[in-house]
C-alpha positions in Angstrom: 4.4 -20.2 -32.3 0.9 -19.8 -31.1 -1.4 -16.9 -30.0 -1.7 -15.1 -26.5 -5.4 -14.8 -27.0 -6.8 -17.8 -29.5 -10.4 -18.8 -29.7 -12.5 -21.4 -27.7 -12.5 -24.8 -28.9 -16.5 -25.1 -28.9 -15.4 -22.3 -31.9 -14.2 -24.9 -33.7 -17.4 -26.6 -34.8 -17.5 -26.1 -38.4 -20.8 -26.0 -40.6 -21.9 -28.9 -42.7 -21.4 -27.5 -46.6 -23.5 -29.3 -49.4 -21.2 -31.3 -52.2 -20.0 -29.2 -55.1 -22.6 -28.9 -57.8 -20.5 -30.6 -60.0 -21.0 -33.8 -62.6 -20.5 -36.1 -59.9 -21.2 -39.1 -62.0 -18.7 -38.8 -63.7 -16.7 -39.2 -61.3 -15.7 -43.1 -60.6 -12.6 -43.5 -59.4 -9.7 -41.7 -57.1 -7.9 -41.0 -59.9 -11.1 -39.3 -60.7 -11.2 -37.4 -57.7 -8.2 -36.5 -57.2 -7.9 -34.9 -60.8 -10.9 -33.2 -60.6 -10.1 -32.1 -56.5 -6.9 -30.4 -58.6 -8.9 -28.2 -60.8 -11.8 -26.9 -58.1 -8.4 -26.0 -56.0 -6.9 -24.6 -58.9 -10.0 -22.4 -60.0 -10.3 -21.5 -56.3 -7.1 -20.1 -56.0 -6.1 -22.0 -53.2 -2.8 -21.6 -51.6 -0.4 -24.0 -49.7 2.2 -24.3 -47.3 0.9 -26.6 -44.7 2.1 -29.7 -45.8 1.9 -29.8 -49.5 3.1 -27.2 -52.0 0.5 -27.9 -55.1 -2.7 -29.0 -55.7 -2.3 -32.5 -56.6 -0.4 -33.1 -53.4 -3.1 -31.6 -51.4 -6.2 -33.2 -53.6 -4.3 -36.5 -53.7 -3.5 -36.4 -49.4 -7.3 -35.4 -48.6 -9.0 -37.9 -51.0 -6.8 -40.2 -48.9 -7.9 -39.3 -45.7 -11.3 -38.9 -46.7 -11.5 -42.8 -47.9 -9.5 -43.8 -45.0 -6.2 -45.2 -47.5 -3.4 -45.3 -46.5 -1.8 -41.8 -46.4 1.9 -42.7 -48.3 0.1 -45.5 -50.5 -1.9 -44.2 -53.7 -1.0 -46.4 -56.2 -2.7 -49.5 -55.7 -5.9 -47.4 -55.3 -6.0 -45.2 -58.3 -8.7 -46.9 -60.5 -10.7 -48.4 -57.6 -14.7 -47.5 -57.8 -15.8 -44.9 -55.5 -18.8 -44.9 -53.9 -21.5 -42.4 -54.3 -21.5 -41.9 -50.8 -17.5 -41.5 -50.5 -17.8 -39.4 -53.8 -20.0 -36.8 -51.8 -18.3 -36.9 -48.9 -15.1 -35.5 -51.4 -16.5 -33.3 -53.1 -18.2 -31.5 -49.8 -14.7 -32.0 -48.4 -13.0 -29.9 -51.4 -15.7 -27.4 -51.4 -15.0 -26.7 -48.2 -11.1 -26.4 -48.9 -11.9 -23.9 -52.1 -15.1 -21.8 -50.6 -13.7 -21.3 -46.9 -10.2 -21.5 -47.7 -9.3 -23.5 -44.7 -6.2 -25.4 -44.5 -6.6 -29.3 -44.7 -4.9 -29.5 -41.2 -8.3 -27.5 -40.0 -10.4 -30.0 -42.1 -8.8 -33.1 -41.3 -8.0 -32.5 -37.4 -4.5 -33.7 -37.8 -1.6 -32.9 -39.5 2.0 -34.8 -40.2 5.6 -33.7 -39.8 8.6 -35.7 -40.7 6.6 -38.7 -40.0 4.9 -37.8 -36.5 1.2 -37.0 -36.6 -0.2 -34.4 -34.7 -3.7 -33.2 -34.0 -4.5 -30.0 -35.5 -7.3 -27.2 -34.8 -7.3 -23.1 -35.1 -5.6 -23.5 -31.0 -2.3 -23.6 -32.8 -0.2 -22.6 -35.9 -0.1 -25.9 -38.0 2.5 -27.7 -37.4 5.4 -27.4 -40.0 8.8 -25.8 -38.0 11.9 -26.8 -39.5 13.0 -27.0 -36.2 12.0 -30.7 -36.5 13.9 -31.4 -39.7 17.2 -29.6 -37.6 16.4 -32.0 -34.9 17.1 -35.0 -36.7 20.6 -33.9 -37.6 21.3 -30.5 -38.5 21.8 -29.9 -34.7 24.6 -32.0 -34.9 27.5 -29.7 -35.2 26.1 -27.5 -32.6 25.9 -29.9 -29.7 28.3 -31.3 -27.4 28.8 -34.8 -27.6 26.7 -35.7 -25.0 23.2 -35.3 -25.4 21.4 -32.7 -23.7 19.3 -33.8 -20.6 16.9 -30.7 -20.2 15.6 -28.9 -23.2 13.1 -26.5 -23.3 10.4 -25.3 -26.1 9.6 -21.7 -25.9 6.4 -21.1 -27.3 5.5 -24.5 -28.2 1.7 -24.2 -29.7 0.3 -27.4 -30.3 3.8 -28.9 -29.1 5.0 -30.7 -31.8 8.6 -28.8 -31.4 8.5 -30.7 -27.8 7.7 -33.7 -28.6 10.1 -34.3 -31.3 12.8 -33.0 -29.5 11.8 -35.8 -26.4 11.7 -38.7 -29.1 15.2 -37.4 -30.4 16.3 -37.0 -26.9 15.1 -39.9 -25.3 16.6 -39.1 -21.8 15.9 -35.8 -21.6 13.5 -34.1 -19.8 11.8 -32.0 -21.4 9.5 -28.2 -20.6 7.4 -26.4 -23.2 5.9 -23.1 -22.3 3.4 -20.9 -24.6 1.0 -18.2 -23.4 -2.0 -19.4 -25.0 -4.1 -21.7 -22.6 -6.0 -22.7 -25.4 -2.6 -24.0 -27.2 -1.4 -25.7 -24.3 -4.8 -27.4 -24.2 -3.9 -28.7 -27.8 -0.3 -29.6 -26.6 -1.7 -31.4 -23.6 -3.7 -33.8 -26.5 -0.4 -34.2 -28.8 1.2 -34.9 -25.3 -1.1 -37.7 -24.6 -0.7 -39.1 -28.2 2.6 -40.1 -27.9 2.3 -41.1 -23.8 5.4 -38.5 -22.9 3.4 -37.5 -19.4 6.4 -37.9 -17.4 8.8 -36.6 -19.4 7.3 -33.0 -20.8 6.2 -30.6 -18.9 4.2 -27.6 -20.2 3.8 -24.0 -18.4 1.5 -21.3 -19.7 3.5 -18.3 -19.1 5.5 -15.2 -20.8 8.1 -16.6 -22.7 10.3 -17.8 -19.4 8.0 -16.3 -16.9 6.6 -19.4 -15.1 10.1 -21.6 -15.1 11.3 -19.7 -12.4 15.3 -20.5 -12.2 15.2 -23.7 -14.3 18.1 -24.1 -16.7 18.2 -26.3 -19.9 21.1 -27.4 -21.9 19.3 -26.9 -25.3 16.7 -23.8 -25.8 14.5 -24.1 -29.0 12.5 -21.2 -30.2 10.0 -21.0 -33.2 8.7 -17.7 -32.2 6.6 -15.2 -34.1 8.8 -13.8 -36.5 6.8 -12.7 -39.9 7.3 -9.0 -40.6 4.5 -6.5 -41.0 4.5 -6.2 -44.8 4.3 -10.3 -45.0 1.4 -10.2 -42.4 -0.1 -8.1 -44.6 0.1 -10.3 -47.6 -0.5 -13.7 -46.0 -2.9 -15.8 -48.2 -6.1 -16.5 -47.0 -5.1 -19.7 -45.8 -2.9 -18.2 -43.0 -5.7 -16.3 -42.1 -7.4 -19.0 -40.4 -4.4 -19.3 -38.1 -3.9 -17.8 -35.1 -2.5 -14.3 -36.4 -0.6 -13.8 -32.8 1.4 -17.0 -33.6 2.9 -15.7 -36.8 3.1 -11.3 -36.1 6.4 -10.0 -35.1 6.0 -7.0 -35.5 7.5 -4.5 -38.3 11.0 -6.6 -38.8 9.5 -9.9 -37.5 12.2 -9.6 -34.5 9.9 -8.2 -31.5 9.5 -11.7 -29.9 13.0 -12.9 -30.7 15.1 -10.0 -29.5 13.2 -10.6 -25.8 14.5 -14.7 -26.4 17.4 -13.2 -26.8 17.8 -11.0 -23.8 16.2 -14.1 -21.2 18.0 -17.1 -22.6 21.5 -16.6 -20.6 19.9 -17.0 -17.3 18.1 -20.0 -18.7 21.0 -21.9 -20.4 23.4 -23.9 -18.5 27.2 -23.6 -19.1 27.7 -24.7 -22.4 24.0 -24.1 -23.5 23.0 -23.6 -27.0 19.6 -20.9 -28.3 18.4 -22.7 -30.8 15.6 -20.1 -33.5 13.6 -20.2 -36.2 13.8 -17.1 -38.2 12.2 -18.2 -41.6 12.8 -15.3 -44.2 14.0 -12.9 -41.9 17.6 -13.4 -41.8 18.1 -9.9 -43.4 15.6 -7.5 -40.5 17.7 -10.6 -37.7 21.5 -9.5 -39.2 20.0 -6.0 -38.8 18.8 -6.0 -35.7 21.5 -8.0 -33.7 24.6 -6.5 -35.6 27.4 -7.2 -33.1 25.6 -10.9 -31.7 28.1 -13.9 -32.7 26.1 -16.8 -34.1 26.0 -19.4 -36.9 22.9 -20.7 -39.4 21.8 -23.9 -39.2 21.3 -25.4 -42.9 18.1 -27.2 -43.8 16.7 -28.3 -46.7 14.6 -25.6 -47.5 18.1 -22.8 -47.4 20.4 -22.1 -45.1 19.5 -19.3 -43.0 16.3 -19.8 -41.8 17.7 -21.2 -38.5 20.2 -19.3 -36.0 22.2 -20.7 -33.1 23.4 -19.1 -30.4 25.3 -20.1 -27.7 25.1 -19.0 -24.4 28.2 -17.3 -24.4 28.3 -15.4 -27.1 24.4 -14.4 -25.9 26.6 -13.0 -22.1 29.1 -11.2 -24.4 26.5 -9.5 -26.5 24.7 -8.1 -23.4 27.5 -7.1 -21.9 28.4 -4.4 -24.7 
């Protein structure tokens, strides 16, 4: 998902913040840190959702980065003696985290998902789709036994739905289309990361507007989809992202029901719609009542995914 309008990236430049005015002597080690980063997050209120789900995960993945440790490999760390210099750096890092409420994704410049990394800035909703966990094998039962050669990511962001789906599908070809310029721009560097030039396309359009007549064998779709009241209540964090990536409108299904109506003249025969729906499987059941289509289970529950195939999208637009 990402924004029609998001900002410039010369926006992105964020201030320098002093360290916290904290006893910073005291703190010696990363264990140190990282318990102390757990109680200024705490205190702050600080929310998650962008890659950890508490405190310590967060404090213990930014203290991390910060020293430039590995990322999966605490342990033989722990008790090692920080530097005063490494120590401010931290603590300046945290405040930032607690005062400005900015996601680590927006501190760090990159975020990962199921093991890919991906560069991250306010072009883009972090990434996090579960898209990318369905990839891996959830898709399974829905696919033919042949691998699909075209797939196509509709509103792609930063891309990271794109590029996981080319590494899974390592024949394919693959397009990804968004209407932000600004997230393509992000796309195009993700792109680059992983060298798939030749093999991923990306087209700043209207949903399908600038594919012309291409068809894919596999659609994937993590559109805007959060409802009104949600928007309403997202935590500051969410804030920071762009809002036009996550709004869809009062039942969350503006964006999807218009996926809904384009994919058949997209799909080939045999195609499969693929959507992330998050929370909304209640406002999608009510909104597409007579639409034939099946969940795809993930770890985090099992209807947060639809699919669709292109079939049962002709019959439903036909009544």
């Amino acid at each position: 998902m990402s924004a029609p309008h998001s900002p410039s990236p010369r926006a992105f430049a964020l201030p320098a913040v002093p360290s916290a005015d904290v006893a910073a002597e005291g703190l010696r080690t990363l264990r140190d840190l990282i318990r102390w980063a757990c109680t200024r997050l705490t205190e702050a209120g600080a929310q998650f959702g962008h890659g950890t789900d508490n405190a310590h995960d967060e404090a213990t993945w930014l203290a991390l980065w910060c020293l430039r440790l590995p990322l999966d490999k605490p342990e033989p760390f722990l008790d090692a003696t920080i530097l005063p210099a490494e120590r401010a750096s931290f603590t300046a890092l945290i405040e930032r985290r607690s005062v400005e409420r900015l996601p680590a994704a927006y501190l760090t410049g990159e975020a990962w998902l199921r093991g890919l990394r991906f560069k991250a800035d306010p072009r883009a909703l972090i990434p996090r789709s579960l898209l990318v966990e369905a990839l891996e094998d959830g898709l399974a039962a829905w696919l033919p036994d042949q691998p699909p050669d075209t797939v196509l990511d509709l509103c792609t962001g930063g891309g990271s739905i794109a590029i996981a789906a080319a590494l899974r599908f390592e024949q394919a070809r693959v397009d990804a289309t968004d209407l932000s310029a600004d997230a393509l721009a992000l796309a195009a560097q993700n792109q680059q990361l992983y060298q798939l030039e030749t093999r991923l396309s990306l087209f700043q359009g209207d949903l399908y507007a600038s594919l012309g007549g291409r068809r894919y064998d596999l659609i994937l779709s993590n559109p805007p989809y959060v409802n009104a009241r949600s928007m309403a209540e997202l935590p500051a964090e969410f804030r920071h992202e762009p809002q036009g990536a996550l709004d869809g409108g009062a039942d969350g299904m503006n964006l999807v029901g218009r996926i809904l109506r384009g994919a058949p003249a997209h799909l080939n025969e045999g195609g499969m719609l693929i959507v992330e729906i998050g929370h909304e499987a209640d406002h999608f059941e009510a909104a597409f009542p007579e639409l034939e289509f099946g969940y795809v289970p993930v770890s985090a529950g099992e209807r947060l995914i639809v699919a669709l195939s292109r079939d049962a999208l002709l019959a439903w637009a036909a009544r």
